[in-house]
C-alpha positions in Angstrom: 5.1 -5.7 12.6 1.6 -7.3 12.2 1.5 -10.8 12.3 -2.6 -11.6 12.6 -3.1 -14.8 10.2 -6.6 -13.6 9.8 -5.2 -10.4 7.6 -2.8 -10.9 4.6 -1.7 -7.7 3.0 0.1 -7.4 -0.4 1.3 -4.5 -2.7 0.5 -5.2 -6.6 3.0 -3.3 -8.6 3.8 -2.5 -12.2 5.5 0.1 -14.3 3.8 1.4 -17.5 4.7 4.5 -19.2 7.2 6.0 -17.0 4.4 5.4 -13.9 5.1 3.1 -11.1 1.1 2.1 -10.6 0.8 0.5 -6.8 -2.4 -1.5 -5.8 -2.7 -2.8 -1.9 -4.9 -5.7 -1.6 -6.0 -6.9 1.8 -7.6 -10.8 2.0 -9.7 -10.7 5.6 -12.5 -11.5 7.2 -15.5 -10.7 4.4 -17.5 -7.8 5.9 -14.5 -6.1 8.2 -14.2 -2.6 8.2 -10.7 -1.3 8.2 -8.7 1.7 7.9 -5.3 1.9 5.8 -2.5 4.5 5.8 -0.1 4.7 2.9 3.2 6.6 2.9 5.4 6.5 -0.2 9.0 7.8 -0.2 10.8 9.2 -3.1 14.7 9.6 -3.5 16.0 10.8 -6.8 17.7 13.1 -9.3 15.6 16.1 -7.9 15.8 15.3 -5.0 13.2 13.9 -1.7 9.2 14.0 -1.1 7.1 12.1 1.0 3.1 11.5 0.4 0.8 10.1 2.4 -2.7 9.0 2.3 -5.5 7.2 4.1 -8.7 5.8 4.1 -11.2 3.3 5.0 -12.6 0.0 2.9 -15.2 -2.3 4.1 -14.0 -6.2 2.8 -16.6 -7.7 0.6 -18.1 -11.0 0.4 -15.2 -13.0 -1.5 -12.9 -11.2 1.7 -10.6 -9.3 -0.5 -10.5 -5.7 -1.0 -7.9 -3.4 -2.8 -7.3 -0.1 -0.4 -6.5 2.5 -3.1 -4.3 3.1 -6.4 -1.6 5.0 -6.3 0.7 6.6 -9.5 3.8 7.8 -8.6 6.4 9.4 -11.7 8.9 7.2 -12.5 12.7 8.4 -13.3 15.6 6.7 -14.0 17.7 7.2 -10.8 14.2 7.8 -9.0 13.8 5.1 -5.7 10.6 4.8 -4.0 10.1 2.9 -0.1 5.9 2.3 0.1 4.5 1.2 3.3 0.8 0.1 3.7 -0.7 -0.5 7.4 -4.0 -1.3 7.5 -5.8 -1.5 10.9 -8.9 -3.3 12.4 -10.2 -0.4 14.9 -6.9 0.5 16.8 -5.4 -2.2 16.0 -2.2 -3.0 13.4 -3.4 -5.8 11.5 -0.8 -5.8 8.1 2.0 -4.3 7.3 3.8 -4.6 4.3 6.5 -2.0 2.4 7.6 -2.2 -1.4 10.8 -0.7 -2.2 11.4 -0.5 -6.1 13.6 -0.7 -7.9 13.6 -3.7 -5.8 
């Protein structure tokens, strides 16, 4: 697990409309270029999936950026794990997973 106090990762989350909407925001130092990876989960009624994504953000001046914004179908048995690194070159620098329903 990352544990750099320069990096704080967290996952916004919400439900609207049957769509759980999830929004990584990373606070670091303004200017950084990082790379993220996202891998959500899914366990439900119809069964399992997996997606994955990844990309790069460059932090701006107020040293936040959000990563990406991902919808994901929302049923009622339906469990999702979500888990956001984000790196600093080769590097681990956050790590954070949202489970939900929590």
């Amino acid at each position: 697990m990352a544990d750099d106090p320069a990096y704080k990762l967290h996952i916004d989350s919400t439900v609207q409309a049957s769509q759980l909407i999830v929004v990584p925001v990373i606070a670091a130092p303004a200017g950084s270029r990082l790379r993220y990876e996202m891998i959500s989960g899914k366990q439900g009624h119809s069964g399992k999936s997996n997606t994955s994504q990844s990309g790069g953000v460059t932090v701006g001046a107020d040293g936040s950026a959000k990563l990406s914004t991902l919808r994901l179908g929302v049923g009622a048995d339906d469990r999702y794990l979500i888990t956001v690194k984000v790196y600093d070159g080769a590097k681990l620098v956050a790590e954070q997973v949202l489970r939900h329903p929590e």
